[in-house]
FIKOLZA-1660 file (N, C-alpha, C; in steps of 0.1 Angstrom, whole numbers, plus 5000, padded with zeros to 4 digits):
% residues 244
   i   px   py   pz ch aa at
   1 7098 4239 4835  A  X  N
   1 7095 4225 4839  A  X CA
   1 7081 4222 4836  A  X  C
   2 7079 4214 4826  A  X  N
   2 7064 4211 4820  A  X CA
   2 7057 4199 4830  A  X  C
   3 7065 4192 4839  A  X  N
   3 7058 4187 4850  A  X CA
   3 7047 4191 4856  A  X  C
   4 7049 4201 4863  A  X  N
   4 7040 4209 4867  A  X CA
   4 7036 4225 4858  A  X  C
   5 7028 4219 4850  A  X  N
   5 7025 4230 4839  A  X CA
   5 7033 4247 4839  A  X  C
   6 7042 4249 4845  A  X  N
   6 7047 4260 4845  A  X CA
   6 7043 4272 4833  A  X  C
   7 7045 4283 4837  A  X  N
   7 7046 4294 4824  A  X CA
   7 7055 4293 4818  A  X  C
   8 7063 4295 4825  A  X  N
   8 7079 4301 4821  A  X CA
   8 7088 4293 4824  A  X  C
   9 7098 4298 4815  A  X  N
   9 7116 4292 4819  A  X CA
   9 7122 4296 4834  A  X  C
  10 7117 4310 4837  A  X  N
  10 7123 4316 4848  A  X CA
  10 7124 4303 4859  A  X  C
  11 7141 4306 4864  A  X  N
  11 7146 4296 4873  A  X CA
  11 7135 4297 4886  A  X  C
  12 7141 4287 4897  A  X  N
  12 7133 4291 4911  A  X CA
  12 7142 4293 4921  A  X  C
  13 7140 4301 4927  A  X  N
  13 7149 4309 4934  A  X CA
  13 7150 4302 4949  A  X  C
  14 7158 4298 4951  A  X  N
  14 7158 4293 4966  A  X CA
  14 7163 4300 4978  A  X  C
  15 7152 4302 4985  A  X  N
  15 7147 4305 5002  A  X CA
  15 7150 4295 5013  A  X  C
  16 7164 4295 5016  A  X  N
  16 7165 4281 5028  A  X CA
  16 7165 4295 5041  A  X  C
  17 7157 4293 5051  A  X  N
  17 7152 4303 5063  A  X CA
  17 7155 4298 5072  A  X  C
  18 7157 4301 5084  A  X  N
  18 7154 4295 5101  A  X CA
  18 7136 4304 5097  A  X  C
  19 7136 4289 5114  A  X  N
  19 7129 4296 5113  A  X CA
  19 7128 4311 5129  A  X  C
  20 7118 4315 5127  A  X  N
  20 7116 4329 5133  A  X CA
  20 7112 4328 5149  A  X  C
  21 7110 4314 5153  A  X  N
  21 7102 4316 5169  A  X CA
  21 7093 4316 5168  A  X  C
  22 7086 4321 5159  A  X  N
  22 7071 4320 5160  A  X CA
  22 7064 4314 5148  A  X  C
  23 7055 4303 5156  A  X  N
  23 7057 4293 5142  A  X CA
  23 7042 4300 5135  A  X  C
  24 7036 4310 5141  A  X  N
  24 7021 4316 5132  A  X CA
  24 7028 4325 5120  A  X  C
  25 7040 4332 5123  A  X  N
  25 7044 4340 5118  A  X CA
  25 7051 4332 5107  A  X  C
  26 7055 4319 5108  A  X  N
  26 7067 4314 5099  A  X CA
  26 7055 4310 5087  A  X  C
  27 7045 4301 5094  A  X  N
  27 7031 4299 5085  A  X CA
  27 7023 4311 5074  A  X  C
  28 7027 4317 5082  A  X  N
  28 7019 4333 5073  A  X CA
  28 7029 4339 5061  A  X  C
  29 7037 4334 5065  A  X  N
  29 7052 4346 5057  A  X CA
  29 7047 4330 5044  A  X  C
  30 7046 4322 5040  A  X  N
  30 7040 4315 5030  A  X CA
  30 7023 4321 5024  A  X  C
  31 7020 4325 5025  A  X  N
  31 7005 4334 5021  A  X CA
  31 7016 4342 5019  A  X  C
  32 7024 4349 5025  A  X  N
  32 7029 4362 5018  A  X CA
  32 7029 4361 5008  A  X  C
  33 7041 4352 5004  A  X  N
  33 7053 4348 4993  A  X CA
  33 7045 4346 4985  A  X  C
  34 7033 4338 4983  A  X  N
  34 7023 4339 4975  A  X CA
  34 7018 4349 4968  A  X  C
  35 7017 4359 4979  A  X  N
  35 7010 4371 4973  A  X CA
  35 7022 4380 4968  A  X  C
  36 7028 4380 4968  A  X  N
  36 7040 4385 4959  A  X CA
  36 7045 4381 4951  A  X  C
  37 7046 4369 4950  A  X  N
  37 7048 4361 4933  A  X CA
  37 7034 4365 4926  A  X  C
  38 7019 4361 4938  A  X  N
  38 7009 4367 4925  A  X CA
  38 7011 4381 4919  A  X  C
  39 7015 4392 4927  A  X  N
  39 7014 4408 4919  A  X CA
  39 7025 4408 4911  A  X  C
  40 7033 4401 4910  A  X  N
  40 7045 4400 4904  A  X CA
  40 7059 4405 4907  A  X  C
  41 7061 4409 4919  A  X  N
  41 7072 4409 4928  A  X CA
  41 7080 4404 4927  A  X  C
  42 7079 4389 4931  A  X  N
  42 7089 4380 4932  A  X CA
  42 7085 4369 4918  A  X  C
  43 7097 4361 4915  A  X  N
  43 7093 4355 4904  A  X CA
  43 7087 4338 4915  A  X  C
  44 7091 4327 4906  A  X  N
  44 7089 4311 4907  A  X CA
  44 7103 4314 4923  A  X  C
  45 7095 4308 4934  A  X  N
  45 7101 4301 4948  A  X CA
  45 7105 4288 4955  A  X  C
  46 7115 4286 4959  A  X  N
  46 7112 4275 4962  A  X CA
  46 7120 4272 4978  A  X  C
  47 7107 4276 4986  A  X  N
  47 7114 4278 5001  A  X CA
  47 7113 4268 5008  A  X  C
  48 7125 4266 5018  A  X  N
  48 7127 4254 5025  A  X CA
  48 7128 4262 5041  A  X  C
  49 7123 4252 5054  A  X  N
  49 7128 4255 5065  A  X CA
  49 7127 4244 5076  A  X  C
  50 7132 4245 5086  A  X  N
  50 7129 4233 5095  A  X CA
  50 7121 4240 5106  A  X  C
  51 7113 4234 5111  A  X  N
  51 7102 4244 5115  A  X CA
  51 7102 4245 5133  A  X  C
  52 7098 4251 5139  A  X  N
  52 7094 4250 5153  A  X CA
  52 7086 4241 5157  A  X  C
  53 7084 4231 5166  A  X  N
  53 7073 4223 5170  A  X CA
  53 7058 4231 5170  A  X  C
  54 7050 4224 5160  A  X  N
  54 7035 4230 5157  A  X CA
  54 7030 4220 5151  A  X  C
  55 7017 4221 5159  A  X  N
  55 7004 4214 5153  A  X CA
  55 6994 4221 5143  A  X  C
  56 6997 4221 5132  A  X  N
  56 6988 4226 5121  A  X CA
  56 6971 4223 5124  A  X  C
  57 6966 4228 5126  A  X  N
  57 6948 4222 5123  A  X CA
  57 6945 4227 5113  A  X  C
  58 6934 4216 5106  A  X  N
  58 6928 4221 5091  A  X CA
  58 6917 4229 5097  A  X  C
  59 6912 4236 5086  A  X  N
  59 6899 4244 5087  A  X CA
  59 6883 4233 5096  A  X  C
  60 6884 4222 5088  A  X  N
  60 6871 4211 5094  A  X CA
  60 6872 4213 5108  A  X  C
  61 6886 4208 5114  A  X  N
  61 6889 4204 5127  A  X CA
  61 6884 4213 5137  A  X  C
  62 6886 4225 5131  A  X  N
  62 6878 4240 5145  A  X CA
  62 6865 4237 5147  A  X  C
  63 6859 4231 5138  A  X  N
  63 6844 4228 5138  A  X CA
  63 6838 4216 5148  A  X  C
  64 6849 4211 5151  A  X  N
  64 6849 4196 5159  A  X CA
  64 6845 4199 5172  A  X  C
  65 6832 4194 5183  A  X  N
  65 6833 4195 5198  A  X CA
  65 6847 4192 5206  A  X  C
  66 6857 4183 5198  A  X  N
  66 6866 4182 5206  A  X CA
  66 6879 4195 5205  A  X  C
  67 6875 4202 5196  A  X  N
  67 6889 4211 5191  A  X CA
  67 6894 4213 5207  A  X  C
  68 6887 4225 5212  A  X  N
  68 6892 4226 5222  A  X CA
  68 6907 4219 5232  A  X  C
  69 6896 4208 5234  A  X  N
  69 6906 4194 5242  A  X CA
  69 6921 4192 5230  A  X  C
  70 6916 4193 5218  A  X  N
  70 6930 4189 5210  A  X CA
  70 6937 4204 5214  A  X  C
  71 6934 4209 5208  A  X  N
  71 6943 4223 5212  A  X CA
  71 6947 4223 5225  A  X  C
  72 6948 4221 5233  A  X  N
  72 6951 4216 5252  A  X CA
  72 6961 4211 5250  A  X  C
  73 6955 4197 5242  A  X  N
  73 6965 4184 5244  A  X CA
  73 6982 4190 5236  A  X  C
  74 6971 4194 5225  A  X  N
  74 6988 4197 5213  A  X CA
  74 6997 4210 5222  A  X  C
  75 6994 4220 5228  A  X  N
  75 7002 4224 5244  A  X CA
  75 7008 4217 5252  A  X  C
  76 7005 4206 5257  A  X  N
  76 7011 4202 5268  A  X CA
  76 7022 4193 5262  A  X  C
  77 7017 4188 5248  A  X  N
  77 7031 4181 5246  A  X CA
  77 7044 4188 5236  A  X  C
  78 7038 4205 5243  A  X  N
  78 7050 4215 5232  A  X CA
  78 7048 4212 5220  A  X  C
  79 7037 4216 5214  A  X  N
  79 7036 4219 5200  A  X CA
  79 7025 4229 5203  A  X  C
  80 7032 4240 5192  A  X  N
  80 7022 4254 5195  A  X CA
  80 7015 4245 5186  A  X  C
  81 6996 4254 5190  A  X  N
  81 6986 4245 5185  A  X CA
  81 6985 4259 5170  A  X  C
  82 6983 4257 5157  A  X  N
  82 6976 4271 5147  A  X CA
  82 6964 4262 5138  A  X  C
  83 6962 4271 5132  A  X  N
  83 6952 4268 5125  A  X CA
  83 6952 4275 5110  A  X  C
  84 6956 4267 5100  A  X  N
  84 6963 4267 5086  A  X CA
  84 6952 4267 5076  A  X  C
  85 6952 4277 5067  A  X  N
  85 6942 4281 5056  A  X CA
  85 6939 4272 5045  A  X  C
  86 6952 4263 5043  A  X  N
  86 6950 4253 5037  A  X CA
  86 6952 4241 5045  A  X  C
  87 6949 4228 5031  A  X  N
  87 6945 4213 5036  A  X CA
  87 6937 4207 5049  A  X  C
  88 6940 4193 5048  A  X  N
  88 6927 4187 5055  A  X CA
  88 6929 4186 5071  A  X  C
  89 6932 4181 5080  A  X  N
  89 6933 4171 5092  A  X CA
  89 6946 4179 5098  A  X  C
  90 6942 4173 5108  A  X  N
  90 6955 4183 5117  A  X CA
  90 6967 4172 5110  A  X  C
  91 6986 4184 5113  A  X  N
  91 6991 4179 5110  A  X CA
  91 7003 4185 5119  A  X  C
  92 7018 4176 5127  A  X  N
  92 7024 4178 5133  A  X CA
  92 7038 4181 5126  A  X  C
  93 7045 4189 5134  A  X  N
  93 7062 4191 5128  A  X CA
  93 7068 4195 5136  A  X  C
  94 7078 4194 5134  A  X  N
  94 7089 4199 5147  A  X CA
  94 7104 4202 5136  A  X  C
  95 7118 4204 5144  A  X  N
  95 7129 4208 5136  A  X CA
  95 7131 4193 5127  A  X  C
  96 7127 4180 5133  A  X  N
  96 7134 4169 5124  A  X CA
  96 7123 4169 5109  A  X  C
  97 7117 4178 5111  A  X  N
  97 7110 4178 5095  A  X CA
  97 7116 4192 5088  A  X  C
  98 7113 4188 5072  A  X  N
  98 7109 4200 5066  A  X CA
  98 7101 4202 5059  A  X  C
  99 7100 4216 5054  A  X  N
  99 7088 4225 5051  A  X CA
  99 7088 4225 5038  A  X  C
 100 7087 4226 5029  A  X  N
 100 7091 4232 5017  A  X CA
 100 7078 4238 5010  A  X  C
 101 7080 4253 5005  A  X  N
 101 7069 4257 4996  A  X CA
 101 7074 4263 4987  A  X  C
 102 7061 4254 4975  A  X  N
 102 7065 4259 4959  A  X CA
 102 7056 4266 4955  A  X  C
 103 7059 4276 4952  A  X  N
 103 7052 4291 4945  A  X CA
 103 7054 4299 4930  A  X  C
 104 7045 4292 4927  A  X  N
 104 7050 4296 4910  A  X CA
 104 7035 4306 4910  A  X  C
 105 7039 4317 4897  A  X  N
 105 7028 4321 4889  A  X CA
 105 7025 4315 4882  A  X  C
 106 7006 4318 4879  A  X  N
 106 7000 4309 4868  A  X CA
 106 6989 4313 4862  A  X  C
 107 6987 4316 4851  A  X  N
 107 6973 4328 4847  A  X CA
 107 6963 4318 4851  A  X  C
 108 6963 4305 4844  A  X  N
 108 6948 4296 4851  A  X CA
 108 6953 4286 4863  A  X  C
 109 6955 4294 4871  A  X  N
 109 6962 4284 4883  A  X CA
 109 6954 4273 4888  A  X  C
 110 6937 4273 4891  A  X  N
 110 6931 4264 4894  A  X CA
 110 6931 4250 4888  A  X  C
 111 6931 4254 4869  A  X  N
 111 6932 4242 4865  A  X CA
 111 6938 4228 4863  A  X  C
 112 6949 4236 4873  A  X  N
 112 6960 4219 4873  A  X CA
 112 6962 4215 4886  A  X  C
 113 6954 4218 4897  A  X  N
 113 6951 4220 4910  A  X CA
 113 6952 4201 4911  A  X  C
 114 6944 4193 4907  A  X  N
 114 6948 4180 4914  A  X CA
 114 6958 4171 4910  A  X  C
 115 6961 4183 4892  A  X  N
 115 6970 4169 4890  A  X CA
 115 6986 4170 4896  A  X  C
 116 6988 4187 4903  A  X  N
 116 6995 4188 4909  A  X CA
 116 7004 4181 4925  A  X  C
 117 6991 4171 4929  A  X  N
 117 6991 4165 4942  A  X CA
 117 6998 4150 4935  A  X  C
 118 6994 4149 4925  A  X  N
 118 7002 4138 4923  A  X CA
 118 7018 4137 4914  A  X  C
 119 7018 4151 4907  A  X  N
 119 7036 4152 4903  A  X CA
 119 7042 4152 4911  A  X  C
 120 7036 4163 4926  A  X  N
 120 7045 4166 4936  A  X CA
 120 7045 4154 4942  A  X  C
 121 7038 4145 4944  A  X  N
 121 7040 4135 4954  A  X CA
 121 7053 4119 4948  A  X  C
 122 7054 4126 4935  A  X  N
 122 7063 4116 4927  A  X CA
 122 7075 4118 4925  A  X  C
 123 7073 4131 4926  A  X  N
 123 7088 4141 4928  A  X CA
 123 7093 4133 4943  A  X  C
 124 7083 4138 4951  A  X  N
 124 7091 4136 4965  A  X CA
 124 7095 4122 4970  A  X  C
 125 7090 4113 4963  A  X  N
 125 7085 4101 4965  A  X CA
 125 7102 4100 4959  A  X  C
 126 7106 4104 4946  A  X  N
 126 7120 4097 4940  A  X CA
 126 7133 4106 4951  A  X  C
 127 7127 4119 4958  A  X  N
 127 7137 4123 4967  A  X CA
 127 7141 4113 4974  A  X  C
 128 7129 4109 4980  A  X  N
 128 7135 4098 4991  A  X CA
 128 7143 4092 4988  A  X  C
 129 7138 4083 4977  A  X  N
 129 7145 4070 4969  A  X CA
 129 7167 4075 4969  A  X  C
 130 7164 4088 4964  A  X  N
 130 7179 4090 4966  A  X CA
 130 7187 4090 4977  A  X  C
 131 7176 4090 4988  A  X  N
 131 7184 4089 5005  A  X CA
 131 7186 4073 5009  A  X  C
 132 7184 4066 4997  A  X  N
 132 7178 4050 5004  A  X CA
 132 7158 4045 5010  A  X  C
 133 7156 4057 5011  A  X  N
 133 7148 4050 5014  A  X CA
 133 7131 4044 5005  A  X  C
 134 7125 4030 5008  A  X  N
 134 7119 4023 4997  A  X CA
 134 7102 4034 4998  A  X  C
 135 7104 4043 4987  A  X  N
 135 7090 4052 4992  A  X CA
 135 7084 4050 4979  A  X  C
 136 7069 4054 4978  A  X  N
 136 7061 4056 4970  A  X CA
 136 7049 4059 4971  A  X  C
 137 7039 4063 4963  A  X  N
 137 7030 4071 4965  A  X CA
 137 7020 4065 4967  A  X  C
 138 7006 4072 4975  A  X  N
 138 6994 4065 4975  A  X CA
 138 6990 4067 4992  A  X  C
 139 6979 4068 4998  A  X  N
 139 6975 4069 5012  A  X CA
 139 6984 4054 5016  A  X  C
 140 6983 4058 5033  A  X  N
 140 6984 4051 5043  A  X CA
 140 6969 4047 5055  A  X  C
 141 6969 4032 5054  A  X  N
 141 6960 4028 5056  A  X CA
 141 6959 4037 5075  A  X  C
 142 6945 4044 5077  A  X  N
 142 6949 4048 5093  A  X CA
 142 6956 4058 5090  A  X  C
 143 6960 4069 5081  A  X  N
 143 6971 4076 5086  A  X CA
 143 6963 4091 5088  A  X  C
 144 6976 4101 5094  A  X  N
 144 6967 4112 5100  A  X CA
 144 6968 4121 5085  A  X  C
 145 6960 4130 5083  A  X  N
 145 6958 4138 5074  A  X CA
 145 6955 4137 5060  A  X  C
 146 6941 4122 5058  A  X  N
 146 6945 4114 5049  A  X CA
 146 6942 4120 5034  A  X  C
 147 6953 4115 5029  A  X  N
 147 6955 4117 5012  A  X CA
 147 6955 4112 5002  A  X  C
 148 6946 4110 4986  A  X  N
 148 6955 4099 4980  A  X CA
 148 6968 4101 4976  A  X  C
 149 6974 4115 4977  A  X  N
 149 6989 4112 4970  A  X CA
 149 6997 4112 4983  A  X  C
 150 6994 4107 4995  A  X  N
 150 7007 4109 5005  A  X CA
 150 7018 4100 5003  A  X  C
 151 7026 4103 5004  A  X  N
 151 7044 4095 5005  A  X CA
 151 7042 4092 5015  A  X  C
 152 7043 4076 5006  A  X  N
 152 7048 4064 5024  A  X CA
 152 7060 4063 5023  A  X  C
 153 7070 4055 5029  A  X  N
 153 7078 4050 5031  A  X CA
 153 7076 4035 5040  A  X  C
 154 7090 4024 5030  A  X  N
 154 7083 4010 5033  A  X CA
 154 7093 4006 5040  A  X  C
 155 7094 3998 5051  A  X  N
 155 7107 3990 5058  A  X CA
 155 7115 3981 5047  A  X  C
 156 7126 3982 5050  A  X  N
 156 7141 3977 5039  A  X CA
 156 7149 3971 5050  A  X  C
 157 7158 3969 5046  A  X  N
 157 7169 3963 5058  A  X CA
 157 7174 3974 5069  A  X  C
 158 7173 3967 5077  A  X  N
 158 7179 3978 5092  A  X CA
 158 7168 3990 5096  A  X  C
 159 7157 3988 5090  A  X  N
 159 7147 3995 5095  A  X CA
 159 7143 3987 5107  A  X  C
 160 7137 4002 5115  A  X  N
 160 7137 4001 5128  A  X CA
 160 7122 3999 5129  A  X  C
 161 7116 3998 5117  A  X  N
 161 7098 3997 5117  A  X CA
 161 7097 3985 5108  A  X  C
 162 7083 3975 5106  A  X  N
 162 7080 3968 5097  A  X CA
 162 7070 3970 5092  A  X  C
 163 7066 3986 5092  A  X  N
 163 7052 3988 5084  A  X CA
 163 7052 3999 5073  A  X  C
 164 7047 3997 5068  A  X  N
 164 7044 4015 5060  A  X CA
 164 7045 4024 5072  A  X  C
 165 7048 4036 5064  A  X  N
 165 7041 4052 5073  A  X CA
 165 7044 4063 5060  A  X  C
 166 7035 4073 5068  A  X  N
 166 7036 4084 5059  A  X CA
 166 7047 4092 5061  A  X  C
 167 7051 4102 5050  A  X  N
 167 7059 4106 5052  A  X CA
 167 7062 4119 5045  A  X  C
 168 7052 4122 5041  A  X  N
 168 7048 4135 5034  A  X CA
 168 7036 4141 5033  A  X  C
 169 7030 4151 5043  A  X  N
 169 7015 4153 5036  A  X CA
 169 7019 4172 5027  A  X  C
 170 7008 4171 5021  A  X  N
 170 7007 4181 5015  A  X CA
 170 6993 4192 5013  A  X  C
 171 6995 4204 5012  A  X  N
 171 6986 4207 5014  A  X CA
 171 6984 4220 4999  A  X  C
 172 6978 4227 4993  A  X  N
 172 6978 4237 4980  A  X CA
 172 6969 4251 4984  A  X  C
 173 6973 4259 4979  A  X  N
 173 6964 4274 4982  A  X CA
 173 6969 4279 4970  A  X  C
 174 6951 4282 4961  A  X  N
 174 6952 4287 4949  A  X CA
 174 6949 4301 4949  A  X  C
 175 6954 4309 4947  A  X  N
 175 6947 4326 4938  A  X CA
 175 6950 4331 4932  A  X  C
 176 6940 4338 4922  A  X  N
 176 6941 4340 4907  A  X CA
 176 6957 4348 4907  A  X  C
 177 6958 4340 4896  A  X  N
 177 6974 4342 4888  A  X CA
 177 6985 4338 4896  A  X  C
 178 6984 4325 4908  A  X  N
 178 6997 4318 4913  A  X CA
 178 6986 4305 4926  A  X  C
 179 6999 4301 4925  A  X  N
 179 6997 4286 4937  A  X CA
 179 7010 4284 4947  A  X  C
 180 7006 4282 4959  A  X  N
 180 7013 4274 4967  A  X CA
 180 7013 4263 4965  A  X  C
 181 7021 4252 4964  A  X  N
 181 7021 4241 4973  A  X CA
 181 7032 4239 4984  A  X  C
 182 7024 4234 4994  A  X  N
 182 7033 4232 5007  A  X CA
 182 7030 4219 5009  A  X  C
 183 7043 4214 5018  A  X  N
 183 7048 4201 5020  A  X CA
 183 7056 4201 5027  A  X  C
 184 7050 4192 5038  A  X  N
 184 7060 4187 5052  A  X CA
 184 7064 4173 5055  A  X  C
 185 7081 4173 5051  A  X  N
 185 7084 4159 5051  A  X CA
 185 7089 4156 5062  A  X  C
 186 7087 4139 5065  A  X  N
 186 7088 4138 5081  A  X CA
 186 7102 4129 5077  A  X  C
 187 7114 4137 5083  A  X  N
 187 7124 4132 5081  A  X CA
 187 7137 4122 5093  A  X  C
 188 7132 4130 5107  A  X  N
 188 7142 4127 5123  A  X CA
 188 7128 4125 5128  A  X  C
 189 7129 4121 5142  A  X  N
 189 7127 4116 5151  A  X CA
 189 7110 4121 5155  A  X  C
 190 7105 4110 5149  A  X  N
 190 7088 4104 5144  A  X CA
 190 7081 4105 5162  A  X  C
 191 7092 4102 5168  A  X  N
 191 7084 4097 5185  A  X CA
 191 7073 4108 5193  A  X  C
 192 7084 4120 5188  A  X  N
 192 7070 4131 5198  A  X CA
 192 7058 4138 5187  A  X  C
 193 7061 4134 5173  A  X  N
 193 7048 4136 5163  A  X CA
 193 7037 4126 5167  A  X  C
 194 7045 4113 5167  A  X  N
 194 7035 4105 5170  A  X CA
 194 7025 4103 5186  A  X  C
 195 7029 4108 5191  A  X  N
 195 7025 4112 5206  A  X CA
 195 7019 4121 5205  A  X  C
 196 7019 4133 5201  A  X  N
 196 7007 4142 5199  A  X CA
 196 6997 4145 5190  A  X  C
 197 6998 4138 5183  A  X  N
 197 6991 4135 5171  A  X CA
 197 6979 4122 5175  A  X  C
 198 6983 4114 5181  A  X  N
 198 6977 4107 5192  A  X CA
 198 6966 4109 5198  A  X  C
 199 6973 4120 5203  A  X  N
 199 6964 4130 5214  A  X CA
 199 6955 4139 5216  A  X  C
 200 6958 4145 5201  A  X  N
 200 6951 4155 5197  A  X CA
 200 6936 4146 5187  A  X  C
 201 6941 4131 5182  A  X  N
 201 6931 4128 5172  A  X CA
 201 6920 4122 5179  A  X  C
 202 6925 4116 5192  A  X  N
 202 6918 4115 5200  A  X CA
 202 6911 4121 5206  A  X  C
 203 6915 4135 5208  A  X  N
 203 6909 4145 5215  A  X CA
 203 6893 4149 5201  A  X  C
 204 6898 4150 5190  A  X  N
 204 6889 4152 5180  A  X CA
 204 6877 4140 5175  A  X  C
 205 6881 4133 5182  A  X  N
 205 6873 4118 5180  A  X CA
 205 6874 4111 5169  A  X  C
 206 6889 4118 5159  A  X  N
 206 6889 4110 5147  A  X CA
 206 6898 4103 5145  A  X  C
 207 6892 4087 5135  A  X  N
 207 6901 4078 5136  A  X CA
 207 6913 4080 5131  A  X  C
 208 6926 4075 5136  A  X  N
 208 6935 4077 5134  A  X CA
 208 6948 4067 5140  A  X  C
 209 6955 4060 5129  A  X  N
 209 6969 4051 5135  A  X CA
 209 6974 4055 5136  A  X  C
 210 6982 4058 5150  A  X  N
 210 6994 4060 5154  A  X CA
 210 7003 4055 5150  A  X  C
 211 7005 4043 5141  A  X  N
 211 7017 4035 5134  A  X CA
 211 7019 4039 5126  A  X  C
 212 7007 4050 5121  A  X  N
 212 7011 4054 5105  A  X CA
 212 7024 4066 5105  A  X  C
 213 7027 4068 5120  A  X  N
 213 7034 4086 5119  A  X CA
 213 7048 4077 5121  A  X  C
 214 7058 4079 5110  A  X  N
 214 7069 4078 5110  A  X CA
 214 7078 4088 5102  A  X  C
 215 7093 4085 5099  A  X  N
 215 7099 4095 5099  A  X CA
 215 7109 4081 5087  A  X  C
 216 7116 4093 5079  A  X  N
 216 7128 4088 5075  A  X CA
 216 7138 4081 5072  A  X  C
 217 7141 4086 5089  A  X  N
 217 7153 4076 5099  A  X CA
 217 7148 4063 5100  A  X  C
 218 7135 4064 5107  A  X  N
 218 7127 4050 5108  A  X CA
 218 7131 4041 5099  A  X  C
 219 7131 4043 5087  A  X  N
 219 7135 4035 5077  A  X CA
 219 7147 4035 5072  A  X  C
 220 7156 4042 5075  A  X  N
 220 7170 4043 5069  A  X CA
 220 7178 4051 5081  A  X  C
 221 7181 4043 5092  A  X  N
 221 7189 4049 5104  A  X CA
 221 7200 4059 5100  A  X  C
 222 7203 4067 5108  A  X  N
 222 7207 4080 5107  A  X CA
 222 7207 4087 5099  A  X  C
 223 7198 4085 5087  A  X  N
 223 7190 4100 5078  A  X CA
 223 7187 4116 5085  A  X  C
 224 7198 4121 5082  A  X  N
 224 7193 4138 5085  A  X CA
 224 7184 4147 5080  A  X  C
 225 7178 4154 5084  A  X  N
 225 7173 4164 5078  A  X CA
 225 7179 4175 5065  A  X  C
 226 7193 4174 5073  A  X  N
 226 7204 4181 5060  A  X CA
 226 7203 4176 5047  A  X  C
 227 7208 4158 5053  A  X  N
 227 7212 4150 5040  A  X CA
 227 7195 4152 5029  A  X  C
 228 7185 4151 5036  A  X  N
 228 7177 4148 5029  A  X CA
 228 7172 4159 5021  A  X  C
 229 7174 4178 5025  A  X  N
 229 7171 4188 5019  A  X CA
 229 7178 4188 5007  A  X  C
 230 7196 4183 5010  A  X  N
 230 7200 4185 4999  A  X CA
 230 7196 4175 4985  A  X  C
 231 7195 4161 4992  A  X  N
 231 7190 4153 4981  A  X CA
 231 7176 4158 4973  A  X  C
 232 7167 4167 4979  A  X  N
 232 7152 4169 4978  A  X CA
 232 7156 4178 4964  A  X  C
 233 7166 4194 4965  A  X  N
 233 7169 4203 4955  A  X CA
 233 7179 4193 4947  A  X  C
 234 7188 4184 4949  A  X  N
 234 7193 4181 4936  A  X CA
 234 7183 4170 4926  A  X  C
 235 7171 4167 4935  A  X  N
 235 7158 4163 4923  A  X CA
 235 7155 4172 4920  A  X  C
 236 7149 4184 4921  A  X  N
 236 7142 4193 4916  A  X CA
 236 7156 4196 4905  A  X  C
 237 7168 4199 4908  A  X  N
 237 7177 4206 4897  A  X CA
 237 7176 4194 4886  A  X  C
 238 7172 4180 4892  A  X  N
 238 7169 4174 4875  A  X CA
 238 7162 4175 4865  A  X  C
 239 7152 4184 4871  A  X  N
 239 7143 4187 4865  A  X CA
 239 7138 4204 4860  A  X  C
 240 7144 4215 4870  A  X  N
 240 7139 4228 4864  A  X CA
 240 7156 4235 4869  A  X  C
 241 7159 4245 4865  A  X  N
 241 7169 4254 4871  A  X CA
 241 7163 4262 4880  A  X  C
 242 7174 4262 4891  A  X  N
 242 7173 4261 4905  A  X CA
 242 7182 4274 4910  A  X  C
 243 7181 4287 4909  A  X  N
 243 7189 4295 4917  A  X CA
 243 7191 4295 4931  A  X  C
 244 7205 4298 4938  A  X  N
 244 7208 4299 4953  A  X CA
 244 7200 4313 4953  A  X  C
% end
């Protein structure tokens, strides 16, 4: 797939997981897979999961007087609080989202590092489009984790919102000879992301819209997480070959 500058023809192997209970461990087994596609182990990945309730914090955020208080807050409303090697701003998920990480080898991996934020975001951006819902790329004004390639999603008919929201952040971890990209799309029920996320941005003193945290459904009532995994791999199968 010349999209994303690939090496090789080699298909990508798909990893659909539970997850494990432990959402530090589910976060880490991603650095693994990494480091096993880099020594050459494993070939091109492409792993999916729906995750345990967890508040991702970026690297910046531990530096913040308020960490502390966010990390409290992100507890009390059941979301284990971690702290993620990659990307910016804290970020929330629970089972109505998914995970997805794409792990290819790449002898100059660094060099296609930003233009990567924007194929994947166009990729994900026409996933939606296949579920119904009206998405496309570019930040959300206020939103948490902010990005220029985040997937919004826009109210259409029978939406239950009239605004933008995000609906995809993304995050990348480069080393020599492969790349992650990870991505968490917010697919079910936006209401307790958006409550902790709240809570915690607050707690951090940074600005942040609560209107911007929506979900899928919001815009296209009874959207599942199922429906939307499978729609997610039959875009990528339009594009690269896709082993079970």
């Amino acid at each position: 797939m010349t999209m994303w500058n690939r090496q090789a023809d080699d298909p990508l192997t798909l990893l659909q997981e539970d997850p494990s209970g432990d959402p530090g461990a589910d976060l880490e087994r991603g650095v693994q897979l990494l480091r096993e596609v880099q020594a050459g182990e494993r070939g091109p990945l492409l792993r999916l999961y729906r995750p345990d309730a967890t508040l991702a914090f970026g690297q910046r955020d531990v530096r913040l007087a308020g960490f502390e208080q966010a990390r409290e807050a992100a507890e009390h409303h059941g979301f284990t609080p971690l702290v993620r090697k990659a990307g910016g701003r804290a970020a929330a998920y629970h089972r109505g989202t998914l995970i997805v990480d794409h792990i290819e080898p790449q002898s100059e991996a660094i060099m296609h590092q930003q233009q990567r934020f924007e194929i994947f975001a166009r990729l994900y951006a026409d996933a939606f489009r296949r579920v119904g819902v009206q998405a496309e790329v570019g930040p959300v004004d206020g939103e948490y984790c902010v990005g220029d390639y985040s997937v919004r999603g826009l109210p259409g008919p029978g939406s239950a919102i009239n605004h933008a929201v995000k609906l995809v952040g993304t995050a990348q971890r480069v080393v020599s000879g492969a790349w992650l990209f990870s991505s968490v799309f917010v697919v079910e029920n936006s209401k307790p992301l958006r409550t902790v996320l709240d809570a915690v941005y607050r707690a951090m003193e940074v600005p942040m819209d609560p209107a911007t945290v929506g979900a899928g459904d919001d815009l296209v009532p009874g959207l599942s997480t199922e429906v939307f995994s499978e729609a997610l791999v039959a875009e990528y199968r339009d594009h690269v070959s896709v082993s079970e």
